[in-house]
Backbone bond lengths (Angstrom), bond angles and torsions (degrees), N, CA, C in turn:
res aa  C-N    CA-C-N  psi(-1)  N-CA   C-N-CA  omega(-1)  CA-C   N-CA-C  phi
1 X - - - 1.473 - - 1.524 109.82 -
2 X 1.345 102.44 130.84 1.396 96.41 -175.21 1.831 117.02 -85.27
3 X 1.549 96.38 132.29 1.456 81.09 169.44 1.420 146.94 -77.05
4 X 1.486 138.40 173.71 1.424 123.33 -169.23 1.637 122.90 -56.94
5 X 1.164 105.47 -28.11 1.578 120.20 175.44 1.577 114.96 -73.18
6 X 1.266 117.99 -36.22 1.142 159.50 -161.52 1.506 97.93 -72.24
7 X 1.263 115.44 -50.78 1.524 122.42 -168.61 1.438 98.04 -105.20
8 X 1.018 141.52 -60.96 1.566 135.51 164.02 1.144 115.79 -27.56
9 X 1.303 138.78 -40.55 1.728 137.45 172.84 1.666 103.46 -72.28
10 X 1.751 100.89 -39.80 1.729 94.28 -175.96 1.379 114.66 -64.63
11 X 1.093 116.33 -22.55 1.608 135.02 -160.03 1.879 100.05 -85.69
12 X 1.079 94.04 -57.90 2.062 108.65 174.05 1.387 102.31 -46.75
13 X 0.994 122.10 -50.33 1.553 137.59 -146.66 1.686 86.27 -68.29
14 X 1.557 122.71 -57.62 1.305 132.11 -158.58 1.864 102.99 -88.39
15 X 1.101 124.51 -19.18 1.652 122.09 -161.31 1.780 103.00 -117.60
16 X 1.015 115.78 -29.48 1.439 121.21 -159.58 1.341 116.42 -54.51
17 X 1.366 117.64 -34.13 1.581 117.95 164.59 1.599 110.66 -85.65
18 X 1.564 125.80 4.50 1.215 97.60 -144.38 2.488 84.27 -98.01
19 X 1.297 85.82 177.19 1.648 87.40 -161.70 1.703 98.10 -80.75
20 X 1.205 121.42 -12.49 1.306 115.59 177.27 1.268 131.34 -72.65
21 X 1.866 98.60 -38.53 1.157 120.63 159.36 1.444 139.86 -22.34
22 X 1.932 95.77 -51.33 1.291 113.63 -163.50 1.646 100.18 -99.11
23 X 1.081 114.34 5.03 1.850 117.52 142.07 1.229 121.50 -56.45
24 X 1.461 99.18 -74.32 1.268 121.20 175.07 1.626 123.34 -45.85
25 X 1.109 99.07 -61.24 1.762 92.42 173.47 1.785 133.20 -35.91
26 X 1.094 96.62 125.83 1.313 99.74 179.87 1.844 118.12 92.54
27 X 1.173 90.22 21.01 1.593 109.95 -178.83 1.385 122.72 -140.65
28 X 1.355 96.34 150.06 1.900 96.99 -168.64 2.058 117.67 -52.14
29 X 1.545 94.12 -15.30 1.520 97.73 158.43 1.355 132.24 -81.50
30 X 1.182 126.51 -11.33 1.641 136.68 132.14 1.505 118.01 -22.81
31 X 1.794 100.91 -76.52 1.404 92.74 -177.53 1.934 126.66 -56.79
32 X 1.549 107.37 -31.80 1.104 118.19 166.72 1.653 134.57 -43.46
33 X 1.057 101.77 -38.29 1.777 137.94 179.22 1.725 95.86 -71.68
34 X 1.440 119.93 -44.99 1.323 117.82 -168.22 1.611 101.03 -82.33
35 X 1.449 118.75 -45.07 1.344 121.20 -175.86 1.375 132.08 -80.60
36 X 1.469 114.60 -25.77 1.440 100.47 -176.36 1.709 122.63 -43.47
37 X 1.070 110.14 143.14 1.698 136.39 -171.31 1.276 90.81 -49.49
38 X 1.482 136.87 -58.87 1.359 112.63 178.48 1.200 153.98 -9.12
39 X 2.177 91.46 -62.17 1.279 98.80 168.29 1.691 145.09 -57.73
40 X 1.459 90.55 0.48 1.343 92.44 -175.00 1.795 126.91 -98.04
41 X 1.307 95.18 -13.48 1.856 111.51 160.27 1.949 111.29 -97.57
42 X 1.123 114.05 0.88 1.580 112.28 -144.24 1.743 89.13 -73.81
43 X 1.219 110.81 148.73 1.818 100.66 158.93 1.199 108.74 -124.14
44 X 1.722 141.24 137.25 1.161 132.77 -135.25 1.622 95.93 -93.69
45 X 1.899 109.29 -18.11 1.437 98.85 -158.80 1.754 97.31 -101.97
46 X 1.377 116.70 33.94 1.572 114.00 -179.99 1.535 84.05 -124.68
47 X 2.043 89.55 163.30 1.222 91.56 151.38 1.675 131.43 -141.34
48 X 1.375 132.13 -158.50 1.486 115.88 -162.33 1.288 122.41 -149.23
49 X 1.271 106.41 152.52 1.586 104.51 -145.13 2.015 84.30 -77.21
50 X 1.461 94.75 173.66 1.259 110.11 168.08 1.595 122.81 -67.66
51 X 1.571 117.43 -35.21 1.466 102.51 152.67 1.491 140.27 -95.93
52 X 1.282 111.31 24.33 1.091 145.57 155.83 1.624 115.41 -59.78
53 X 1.670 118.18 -66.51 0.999 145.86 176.91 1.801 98.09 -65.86
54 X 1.297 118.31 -62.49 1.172 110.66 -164.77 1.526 114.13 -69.28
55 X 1.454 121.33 -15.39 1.313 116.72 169.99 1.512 116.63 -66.09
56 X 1.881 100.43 -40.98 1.539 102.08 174.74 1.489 120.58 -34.76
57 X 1.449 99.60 -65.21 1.569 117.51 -178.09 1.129 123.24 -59.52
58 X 1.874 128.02 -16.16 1.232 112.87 -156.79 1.244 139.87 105.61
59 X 1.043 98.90 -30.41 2.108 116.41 -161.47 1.741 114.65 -109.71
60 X 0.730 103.94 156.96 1.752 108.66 -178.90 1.617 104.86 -68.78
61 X 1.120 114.30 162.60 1.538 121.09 176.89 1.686 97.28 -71.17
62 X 0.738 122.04 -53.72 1.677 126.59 171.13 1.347 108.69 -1.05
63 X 1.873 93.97 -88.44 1.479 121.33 -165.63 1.606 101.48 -66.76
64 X 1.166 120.66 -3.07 1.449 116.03 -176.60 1.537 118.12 -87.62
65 X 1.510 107.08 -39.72 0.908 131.38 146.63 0.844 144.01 -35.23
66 X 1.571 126.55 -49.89 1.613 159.36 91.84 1.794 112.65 58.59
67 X 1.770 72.34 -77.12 1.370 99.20 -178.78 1.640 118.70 -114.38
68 X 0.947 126.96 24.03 1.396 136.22 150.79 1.483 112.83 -67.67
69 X 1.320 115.59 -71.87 1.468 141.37 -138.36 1.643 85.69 -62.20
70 X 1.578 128.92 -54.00 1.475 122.77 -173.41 1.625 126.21 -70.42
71 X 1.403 90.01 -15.26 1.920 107.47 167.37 1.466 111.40 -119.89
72 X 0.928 118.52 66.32 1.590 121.53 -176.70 1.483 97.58 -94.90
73 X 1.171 136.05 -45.54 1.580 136.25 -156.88 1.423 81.34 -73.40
74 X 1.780 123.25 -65.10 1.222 111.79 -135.07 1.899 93.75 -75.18
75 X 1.455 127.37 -27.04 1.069 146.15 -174.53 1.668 112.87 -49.62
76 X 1.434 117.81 -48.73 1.072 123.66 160.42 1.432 135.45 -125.49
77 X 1.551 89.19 51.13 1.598 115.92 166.27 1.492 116.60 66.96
78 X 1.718 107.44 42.03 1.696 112.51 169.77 1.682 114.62 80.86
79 X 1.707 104.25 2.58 1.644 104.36 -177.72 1.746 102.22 -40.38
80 X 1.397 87.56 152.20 1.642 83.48 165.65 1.235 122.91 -94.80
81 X 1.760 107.71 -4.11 1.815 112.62 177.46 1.060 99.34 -122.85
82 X 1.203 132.64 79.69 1.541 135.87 169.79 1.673 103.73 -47.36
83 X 1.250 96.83 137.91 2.060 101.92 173.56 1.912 114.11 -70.25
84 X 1.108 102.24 118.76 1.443 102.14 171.65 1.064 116.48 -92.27
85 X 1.497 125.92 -32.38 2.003 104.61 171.80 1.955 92.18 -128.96
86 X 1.163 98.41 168.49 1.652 116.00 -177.26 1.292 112.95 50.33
87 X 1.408 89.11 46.75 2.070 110.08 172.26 1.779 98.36 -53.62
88 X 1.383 100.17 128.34 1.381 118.46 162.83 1.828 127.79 -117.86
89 X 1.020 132.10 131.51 1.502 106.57 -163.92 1.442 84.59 -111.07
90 X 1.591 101.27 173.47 1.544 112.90 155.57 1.401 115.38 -125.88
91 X 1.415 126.10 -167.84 1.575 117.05 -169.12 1.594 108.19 -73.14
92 X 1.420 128.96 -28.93 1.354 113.90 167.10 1.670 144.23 -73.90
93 X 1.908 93.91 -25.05 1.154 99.25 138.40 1.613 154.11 -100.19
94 X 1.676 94.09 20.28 1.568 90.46 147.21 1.278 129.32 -93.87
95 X 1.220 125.25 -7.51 1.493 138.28 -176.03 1.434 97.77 -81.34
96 X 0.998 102.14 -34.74 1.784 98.47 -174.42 1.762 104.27 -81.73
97 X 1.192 84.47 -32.60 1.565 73.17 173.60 1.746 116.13 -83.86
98 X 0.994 110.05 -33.13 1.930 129.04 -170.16 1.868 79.05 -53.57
99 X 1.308 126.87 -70.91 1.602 133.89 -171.86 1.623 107.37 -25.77
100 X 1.935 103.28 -51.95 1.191 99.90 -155.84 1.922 104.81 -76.06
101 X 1.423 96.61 -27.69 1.580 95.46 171.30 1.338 117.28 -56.53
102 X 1.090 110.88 -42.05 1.788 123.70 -176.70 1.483 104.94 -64.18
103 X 1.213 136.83 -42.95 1.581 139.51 179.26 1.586 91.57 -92.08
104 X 1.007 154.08 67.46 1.777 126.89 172.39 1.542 79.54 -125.62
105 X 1.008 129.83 -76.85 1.202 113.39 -167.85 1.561 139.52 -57.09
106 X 1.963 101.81 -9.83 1.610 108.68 171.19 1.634 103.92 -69.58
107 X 1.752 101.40 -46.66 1.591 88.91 -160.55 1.486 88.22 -120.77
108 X 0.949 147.81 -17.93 1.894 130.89 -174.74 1.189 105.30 78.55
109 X 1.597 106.35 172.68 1.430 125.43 -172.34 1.372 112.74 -44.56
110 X 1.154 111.65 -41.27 1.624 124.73 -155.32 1.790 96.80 -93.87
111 X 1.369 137.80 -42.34 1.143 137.44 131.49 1.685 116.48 -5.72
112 X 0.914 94.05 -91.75 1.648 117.69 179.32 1.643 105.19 -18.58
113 X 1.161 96.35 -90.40 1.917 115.53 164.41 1.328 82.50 -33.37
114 X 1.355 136.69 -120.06 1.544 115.90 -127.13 1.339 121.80 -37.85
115 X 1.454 116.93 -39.51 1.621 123.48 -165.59 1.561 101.80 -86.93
116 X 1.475 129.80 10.68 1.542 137.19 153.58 1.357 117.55 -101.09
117 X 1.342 111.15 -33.59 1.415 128.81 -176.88 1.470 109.11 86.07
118 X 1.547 121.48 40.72 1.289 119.45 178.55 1.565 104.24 -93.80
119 X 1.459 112.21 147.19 1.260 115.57 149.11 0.930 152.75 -90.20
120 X 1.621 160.73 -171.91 1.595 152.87 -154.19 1.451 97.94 -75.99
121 X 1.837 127.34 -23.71 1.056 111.95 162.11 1.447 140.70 -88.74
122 X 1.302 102.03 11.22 1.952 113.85 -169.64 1.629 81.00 87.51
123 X 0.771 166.11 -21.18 1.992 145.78 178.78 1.655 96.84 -50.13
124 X 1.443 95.09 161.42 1.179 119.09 171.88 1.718 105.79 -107.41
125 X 1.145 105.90 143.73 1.799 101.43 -178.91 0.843 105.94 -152.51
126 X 1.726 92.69 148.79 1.629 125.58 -139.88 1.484 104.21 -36.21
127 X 1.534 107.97 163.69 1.915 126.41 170.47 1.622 92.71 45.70
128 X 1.428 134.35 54.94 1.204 128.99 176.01 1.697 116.17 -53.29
129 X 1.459 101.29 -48.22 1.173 135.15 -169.56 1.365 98.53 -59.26
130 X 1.140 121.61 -56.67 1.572 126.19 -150.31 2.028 105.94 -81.26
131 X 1.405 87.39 -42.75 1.786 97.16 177.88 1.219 92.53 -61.30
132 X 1.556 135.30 -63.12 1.831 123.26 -158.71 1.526 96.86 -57.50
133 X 1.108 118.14 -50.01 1.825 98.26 -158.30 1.739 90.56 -61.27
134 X 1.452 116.39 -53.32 1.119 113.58 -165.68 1.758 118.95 -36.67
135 X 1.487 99.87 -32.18 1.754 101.61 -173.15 1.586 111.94 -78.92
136 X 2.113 98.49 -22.84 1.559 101.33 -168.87 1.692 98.34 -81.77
137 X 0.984 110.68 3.19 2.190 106.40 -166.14 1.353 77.84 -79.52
138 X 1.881 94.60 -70.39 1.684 99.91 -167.19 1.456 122.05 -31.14
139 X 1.246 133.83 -71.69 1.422 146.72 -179.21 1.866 102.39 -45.85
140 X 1.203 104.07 -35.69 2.179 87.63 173.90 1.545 98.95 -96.74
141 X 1.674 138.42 -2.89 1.423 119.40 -174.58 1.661 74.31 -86.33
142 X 1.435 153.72 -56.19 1.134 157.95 -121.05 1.849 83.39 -86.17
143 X 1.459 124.57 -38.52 1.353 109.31 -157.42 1.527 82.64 -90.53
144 X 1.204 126.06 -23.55 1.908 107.38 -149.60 1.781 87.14 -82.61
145 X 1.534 113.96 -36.61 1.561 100.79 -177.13 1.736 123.36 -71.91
146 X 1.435 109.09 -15.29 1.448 120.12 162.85 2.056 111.71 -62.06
147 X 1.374 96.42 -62.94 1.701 98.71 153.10 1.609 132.59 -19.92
148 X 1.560 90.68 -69.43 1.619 101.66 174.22 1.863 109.95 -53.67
149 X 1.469 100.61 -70.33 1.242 109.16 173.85 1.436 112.70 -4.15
150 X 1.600 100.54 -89.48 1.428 111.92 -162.00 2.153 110.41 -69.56
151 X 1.387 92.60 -23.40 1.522 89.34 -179.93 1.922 107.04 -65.80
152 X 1.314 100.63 -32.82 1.942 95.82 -178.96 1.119 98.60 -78.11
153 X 1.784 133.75 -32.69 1.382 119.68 -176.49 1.428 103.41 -59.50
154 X 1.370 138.66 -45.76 1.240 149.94 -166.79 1.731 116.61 -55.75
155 X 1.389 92.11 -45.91 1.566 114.34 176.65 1.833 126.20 -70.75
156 X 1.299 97.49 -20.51 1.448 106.83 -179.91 1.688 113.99 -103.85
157 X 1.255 110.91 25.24 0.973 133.63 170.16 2.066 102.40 38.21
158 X 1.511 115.28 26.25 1.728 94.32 178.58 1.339 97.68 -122.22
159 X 1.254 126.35 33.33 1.019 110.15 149.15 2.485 116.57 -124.56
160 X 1.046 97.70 154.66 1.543 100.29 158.42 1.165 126.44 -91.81
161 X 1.590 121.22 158.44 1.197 120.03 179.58 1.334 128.12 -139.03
162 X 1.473 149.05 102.47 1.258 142.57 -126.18 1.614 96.60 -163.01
163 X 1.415 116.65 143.48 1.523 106.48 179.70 1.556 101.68 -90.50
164 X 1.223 127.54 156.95 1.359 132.25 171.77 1.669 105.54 -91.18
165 X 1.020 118.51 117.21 1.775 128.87 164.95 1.453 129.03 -52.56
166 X 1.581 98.63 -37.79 1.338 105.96 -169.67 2.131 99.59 -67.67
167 X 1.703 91.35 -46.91 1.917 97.46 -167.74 1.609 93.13 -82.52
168 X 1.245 125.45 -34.06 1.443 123.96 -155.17 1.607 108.79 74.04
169 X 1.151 124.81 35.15 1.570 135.67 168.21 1.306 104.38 -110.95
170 X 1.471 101.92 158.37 1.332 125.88 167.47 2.007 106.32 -58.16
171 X 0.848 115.99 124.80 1.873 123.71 147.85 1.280 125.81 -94.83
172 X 1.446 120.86 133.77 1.410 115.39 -166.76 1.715 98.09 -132.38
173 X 0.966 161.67 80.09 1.444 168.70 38.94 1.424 104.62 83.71
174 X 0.920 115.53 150.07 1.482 130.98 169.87 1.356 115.99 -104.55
175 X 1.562 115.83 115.04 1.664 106.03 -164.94 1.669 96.01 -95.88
176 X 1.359 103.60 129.15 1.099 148.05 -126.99 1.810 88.75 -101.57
177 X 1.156 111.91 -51.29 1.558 136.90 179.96 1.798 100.86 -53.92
178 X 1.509 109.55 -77.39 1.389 124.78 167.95 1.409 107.21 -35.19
179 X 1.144 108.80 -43.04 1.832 89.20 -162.08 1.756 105.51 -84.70
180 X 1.123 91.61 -14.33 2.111 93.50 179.03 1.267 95.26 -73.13
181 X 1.268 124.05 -32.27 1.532 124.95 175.70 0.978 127.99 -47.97
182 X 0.893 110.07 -48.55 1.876 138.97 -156.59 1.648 96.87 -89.70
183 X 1.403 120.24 -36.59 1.230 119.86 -164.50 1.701 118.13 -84.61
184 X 1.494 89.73 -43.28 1.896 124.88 161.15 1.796 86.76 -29.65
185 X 1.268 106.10 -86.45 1.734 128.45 -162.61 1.149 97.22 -41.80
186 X 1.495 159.80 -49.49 1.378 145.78 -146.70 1.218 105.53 -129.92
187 X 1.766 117.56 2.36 1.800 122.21 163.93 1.560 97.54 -36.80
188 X 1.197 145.56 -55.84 1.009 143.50 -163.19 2.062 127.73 -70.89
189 X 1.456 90.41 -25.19 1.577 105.89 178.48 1.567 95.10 -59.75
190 X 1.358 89.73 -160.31 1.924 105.08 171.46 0.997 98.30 -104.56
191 X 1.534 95.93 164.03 1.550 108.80 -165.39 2.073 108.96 -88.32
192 X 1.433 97.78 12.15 1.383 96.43 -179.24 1.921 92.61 -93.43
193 X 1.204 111.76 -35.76 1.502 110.47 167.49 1.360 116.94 -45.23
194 X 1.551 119.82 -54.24 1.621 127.21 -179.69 1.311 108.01 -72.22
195 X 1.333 123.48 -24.63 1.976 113.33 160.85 1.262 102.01 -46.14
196 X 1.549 113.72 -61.32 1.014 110.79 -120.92 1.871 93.85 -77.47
197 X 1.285 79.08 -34.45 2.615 93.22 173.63 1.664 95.28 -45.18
198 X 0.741 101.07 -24.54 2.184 99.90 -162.39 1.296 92.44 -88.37
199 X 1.419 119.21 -59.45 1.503 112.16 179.26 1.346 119.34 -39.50
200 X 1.430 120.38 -47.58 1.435 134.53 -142.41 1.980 74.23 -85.89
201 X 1.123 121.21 -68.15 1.117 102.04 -170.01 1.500 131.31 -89.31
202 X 1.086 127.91 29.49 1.946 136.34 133.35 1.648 104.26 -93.32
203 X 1.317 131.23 1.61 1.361 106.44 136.04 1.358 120.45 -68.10
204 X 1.537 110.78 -64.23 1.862 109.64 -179.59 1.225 121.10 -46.15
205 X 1.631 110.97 -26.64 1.426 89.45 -176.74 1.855 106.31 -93.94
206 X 1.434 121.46 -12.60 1.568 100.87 157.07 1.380 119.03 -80.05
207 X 1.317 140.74 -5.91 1.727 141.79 153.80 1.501 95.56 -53.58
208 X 1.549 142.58 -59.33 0.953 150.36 169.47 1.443 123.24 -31.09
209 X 1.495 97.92 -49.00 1.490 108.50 176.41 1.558 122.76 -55.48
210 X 1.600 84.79 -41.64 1.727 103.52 -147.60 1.861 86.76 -82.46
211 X 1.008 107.02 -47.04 1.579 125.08 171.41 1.791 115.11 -36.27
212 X 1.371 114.10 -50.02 1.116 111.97 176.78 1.826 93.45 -75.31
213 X 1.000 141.95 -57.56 1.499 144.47 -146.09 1.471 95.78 -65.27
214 X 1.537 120.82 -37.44 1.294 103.35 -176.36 1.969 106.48 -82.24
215 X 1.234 100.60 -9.32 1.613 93.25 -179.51 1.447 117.58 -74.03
216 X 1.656 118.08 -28.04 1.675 129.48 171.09 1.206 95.71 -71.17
217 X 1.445 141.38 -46.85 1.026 120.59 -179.05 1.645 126.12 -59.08
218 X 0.709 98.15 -39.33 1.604 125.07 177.15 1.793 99.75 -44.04
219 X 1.191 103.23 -40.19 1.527 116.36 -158.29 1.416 107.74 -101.24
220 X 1.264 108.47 -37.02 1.666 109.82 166.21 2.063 121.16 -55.96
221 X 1.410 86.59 -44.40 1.568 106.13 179.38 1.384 110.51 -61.29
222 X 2.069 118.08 -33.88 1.259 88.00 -179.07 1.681 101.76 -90.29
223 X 1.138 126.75 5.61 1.520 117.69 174.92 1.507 113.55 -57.90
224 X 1.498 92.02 -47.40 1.554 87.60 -174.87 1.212 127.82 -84.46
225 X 1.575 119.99 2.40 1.396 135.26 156.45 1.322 108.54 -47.10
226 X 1.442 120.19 -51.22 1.230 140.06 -153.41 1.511 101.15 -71.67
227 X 1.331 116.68 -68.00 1.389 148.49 162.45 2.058 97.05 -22.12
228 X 1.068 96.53 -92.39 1.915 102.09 173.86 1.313 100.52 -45.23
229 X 1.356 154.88 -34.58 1.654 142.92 -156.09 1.987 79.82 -78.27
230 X 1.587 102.83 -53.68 1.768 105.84 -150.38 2.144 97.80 -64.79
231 X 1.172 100.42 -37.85 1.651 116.20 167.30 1.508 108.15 -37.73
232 X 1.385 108.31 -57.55 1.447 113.45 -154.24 1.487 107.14 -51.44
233 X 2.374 85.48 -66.70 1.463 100.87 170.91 1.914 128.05 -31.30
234 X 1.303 96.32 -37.84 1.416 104.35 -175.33 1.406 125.92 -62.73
235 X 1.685 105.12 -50.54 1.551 124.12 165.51 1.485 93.86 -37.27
236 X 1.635 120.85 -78.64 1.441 131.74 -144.05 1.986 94.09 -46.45
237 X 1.384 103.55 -62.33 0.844 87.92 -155.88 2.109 135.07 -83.29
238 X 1.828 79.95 13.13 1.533 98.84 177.17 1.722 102.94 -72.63
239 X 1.209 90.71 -43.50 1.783 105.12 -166.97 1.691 97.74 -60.49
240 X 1.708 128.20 -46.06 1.146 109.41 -164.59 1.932 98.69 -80.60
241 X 1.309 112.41 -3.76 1.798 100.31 -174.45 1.522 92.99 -79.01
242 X 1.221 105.01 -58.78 1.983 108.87 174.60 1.548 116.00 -37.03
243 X 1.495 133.47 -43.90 1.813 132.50 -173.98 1.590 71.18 -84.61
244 X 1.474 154.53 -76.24 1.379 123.46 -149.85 1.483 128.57 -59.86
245 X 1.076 108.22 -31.61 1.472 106.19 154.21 1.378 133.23 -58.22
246 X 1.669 97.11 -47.02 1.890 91.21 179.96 1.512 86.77 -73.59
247 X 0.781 165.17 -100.99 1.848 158.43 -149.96 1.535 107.79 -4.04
248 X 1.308 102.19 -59.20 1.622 125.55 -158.36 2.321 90.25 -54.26
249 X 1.345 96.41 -63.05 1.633 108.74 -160.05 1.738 96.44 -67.67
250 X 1.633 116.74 -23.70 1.526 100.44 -171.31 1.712 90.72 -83.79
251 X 1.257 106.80 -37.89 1.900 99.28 -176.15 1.433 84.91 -38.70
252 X 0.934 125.37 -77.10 1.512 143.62 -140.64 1.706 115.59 -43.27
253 X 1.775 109.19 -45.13 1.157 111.00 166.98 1.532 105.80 -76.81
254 X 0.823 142.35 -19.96 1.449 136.20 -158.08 1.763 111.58 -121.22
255 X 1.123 94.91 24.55 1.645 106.49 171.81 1.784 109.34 -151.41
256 X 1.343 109.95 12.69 1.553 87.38 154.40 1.894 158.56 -52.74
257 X 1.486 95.74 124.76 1.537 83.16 -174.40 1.764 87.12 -144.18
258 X 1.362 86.46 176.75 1.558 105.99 -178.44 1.331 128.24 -83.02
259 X 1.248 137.40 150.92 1.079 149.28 -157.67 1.718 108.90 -40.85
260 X 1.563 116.37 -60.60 1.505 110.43 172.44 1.167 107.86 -90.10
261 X 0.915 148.78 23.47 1.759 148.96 146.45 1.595 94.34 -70.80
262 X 1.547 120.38 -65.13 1.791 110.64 -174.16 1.387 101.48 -73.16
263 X 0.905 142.09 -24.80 1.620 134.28 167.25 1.521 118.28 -35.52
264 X 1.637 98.48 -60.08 1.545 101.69 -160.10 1.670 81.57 -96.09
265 X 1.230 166.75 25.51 1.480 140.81 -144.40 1.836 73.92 -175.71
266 X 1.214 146.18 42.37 1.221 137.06 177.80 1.800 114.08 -104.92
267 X 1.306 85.07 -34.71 2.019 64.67 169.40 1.401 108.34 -108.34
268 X 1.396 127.32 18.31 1.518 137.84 145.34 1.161 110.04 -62.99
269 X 1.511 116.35 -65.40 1.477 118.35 -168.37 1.796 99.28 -61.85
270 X 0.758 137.85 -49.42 1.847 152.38 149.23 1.608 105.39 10.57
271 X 1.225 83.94 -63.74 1.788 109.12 -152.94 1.705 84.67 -78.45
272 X 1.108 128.92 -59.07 1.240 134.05 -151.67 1.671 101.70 -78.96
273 X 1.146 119.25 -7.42 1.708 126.89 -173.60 1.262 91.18 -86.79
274 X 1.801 119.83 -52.79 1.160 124.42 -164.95 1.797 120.64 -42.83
275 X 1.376 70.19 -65.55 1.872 101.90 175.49 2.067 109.94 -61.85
276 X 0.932 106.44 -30.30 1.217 114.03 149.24 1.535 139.32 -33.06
277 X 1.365 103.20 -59.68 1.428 138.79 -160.13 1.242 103.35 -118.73
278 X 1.340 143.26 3.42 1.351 158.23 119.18 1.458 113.69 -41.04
279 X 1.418 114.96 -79.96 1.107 127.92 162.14 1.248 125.92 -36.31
280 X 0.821 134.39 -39.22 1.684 136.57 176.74 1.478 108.00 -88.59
281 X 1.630 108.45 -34.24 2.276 90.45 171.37 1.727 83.19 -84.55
282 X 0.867 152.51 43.42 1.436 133.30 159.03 1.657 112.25 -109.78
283 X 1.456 104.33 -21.57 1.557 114.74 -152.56 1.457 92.36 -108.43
284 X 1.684 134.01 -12.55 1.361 137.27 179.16 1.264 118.68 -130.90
285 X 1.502 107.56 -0.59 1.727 101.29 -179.94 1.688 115.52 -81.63
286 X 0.992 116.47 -24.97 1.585 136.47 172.42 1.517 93.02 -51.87
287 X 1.425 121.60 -60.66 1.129 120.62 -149.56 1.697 108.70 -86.92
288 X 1.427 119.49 -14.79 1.610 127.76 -152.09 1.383 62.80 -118.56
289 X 1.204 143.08 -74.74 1.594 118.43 -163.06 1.301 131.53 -35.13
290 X 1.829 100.51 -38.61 1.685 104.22 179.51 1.491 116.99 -65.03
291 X 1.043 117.39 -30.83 1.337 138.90 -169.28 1.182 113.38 -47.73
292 X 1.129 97.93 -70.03 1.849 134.11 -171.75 1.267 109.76 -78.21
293 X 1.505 135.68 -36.32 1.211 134.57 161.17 1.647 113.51 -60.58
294 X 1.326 106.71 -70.25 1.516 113.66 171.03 2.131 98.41 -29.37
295 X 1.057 108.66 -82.32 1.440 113.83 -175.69 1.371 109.35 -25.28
296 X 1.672 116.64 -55.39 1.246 117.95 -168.92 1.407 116.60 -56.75
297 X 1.608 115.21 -46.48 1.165 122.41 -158.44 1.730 110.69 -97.17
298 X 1.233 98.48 -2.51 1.880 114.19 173.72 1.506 109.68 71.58
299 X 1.476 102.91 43.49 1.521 88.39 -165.54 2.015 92.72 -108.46
């Protein structure tokens, strides 16, 4: 059994360059990546069936599937013949895949692809490497100058700061007190000095502006995260009430018998409906899932 240290170095060893990774890092999905129960029977030089894997994770062979088929290159390391039936993984491509489960619901299919650099066909395209970091610099120079922003607004003491109840956002105010202050003190300079105080502050207060607008946005986006997660669930589980029904009515034509035949043969016939109706959401949910997901997500 491998130990916790043990699997965290094995795990580094295989992800550390990879671009998903460097999402992931530094987030409570890190530690997740190091711990799943897997790692502790896994052998790096076998490999594993698809419900094998999908028991690990949780998820139906379906949804596993799901999300294979659009990362297949990057999934098993850019093959050029990705396997279409009697998918087997090995330990690097479950990690690559374990990542994409762990991000699917921050950013989605279409997510995914950009920060791999796949295209509408599963390809990889050109300078993959170079565009992802390039988008991940951008997105933390974009947060560290939002940082700055509000840390000098904070520091120059003219503005206030109070959360609003009604939005649940931050409000940032112009203290009103401070600035008579400020203005009092340099009445005496030139008046190209007091432009220039006025200028400096109808810039801050449109940084301010723009500052709050990207924070509602911020907040709208995760609503509708929320909104598509409760969607998803919903699809999945319309589709499996719909295959149990059609199951239920085809048993039904195709297992008639007579009154003391189901009498004495009733928790036979039972067992065999079950297993029945197993079989049939197993043999169409893969396929009614793609459907309906694809549909949902407009892809």
């Amino acid at each position: 059994m491998l130990k916790l240290n043990d699997a965290k170095e094995m795990v580094l060893g295989i992800v550390q360059h990879d671009p998903l990774f460097v999402v992931i890092q530094n987030t409570p999905s890190e530690e997740i990546l190091y711990n799943d129960d897997y790692l502790a029977h896994i052998e790096e030089s076998n490999h594993y069936s698809i419900a094998e894997v999908a028991g690990w994770f949780e998820i139906t062979d379906a949804m596993l599937r799901y999300y294979i088929k659009p990362f297949e290159q990057y999934i098993f390391d850019n093959a050029s013949n990705s396997p279409n039936t009697n998918i087997r993984l090995n330990l690097p491509a479950i990690l690559r895949l374990r990542m994409i489960l762990l991000l699917k619901d921050e950013h989605r299919v279409r997510g995914l692809k950009l920060l791999l650099g796949v295209d509408d066909n599963g390809q990889f395209i050109n300078h993959q490497i170079t565009a992802t970091t390039m988008g991940t610099d951008d997105l933390a120079n974009k947060v560290d100058v939002l940082g700055n922003v509000l840390q000098q607004m904070i520091q120059t003491g003219l503005f206030n700061f109070f959360p609003n109840e009604e939005h649940g956002a931050l409000q940032v105010t112009l203290n009103q007190d401070f600035l008579a202050q400020k203005i009092q003190l340099v009445s005496s300079e030139s008046d190209l000095q007091v432009e220039e105080l006025q200028k400096e502050t109808a810039e801050l207060k449109q940084e301010n502006e723009n500052l709050q607008k990207q924070i509602l946005e911020l907040q709208e986006r995760n609503v509708k995260d929320i909104v598509q997660k409760l969607r998803e669930r919903q699809i999945e589980n319309e589709i499996v009430s719909t295959l149990r029904t059609e199951a239920l009515q085809q048993f039904s034509l195709e297992n008639k018998a007579g009154f003391f035949s189901k009498m004495f043969r009733s928790s036979h016939i039972e067992m065999e409906k079950e297993q029945f109706v197993l079989s049939y959401i197993s043999n169409h949910l893969e396929e009614r899932l793609e459907v309906a997901l694809n549909n949902y997500y407009g892809e």
